[in-house]
N, C-alpha and C positions, 0 to 999 in steps of 0.2 A: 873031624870033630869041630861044633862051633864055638869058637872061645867069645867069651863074655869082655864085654869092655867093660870092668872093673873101675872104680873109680879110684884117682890114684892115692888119696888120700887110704884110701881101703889096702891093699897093694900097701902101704907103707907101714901101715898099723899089722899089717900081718908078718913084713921082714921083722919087724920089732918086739913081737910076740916073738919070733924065731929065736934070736940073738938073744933074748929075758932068758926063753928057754934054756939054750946052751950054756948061758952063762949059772944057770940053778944049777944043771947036769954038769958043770966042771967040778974035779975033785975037789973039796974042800972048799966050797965056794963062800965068798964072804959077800956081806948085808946080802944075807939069805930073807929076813924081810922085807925092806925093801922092793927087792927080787921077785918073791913072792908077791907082793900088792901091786908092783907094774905089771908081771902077769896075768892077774887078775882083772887088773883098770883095761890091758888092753883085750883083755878077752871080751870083756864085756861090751868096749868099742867095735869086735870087730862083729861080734853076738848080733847085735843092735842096731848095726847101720843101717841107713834109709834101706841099700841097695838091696838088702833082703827083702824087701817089700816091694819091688817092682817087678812085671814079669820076666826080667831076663833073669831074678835071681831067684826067683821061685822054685829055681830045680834043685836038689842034692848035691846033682855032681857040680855046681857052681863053686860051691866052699870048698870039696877037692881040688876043685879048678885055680881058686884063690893061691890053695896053701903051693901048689906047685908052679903055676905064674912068680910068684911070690919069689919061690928057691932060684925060680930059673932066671929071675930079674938081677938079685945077688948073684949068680954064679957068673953072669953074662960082664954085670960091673967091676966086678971082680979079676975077666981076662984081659 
């Protein structure tokens, strides 16, 4: 499989999506809007970045590619 070198601004924007996420999906979760509008501000960064518009990101499975680079970069910092 060829992986995309990502840029790592991008890669950071998306562990941050992740973590926004978890934190909306924790029981009772408080400043639910806030929460909600950095979801949103980074969705839209991650939507919109240059790298979509060049051809290594032109493909589909890129943004798959992203959201799981992304996990496996947390999980790795994480051991």
């Amino acid at each position: 499989m060829d992986r995309h070198l990502f840029p790592d601004e991008l890669i950071h924007a998306q562990q941050q999506w992740h973590d926004t996420y978890r934190a909306l999906a924790a029981p009772r979760p408080r400043h639910t809007t806030e929460l909600r509008r950095r979801l949103l501000r980074l969705s839209v960064r991650i939507h919109w970045h240059p790298f979509w518009s060049t051809p290594a990101g032109r493909t589909p499975a890129g943004r798959v590619e992203l959201r799981q680079r992304a996990t496996e970069d947390r999980t790795r910092g994480a051991a």
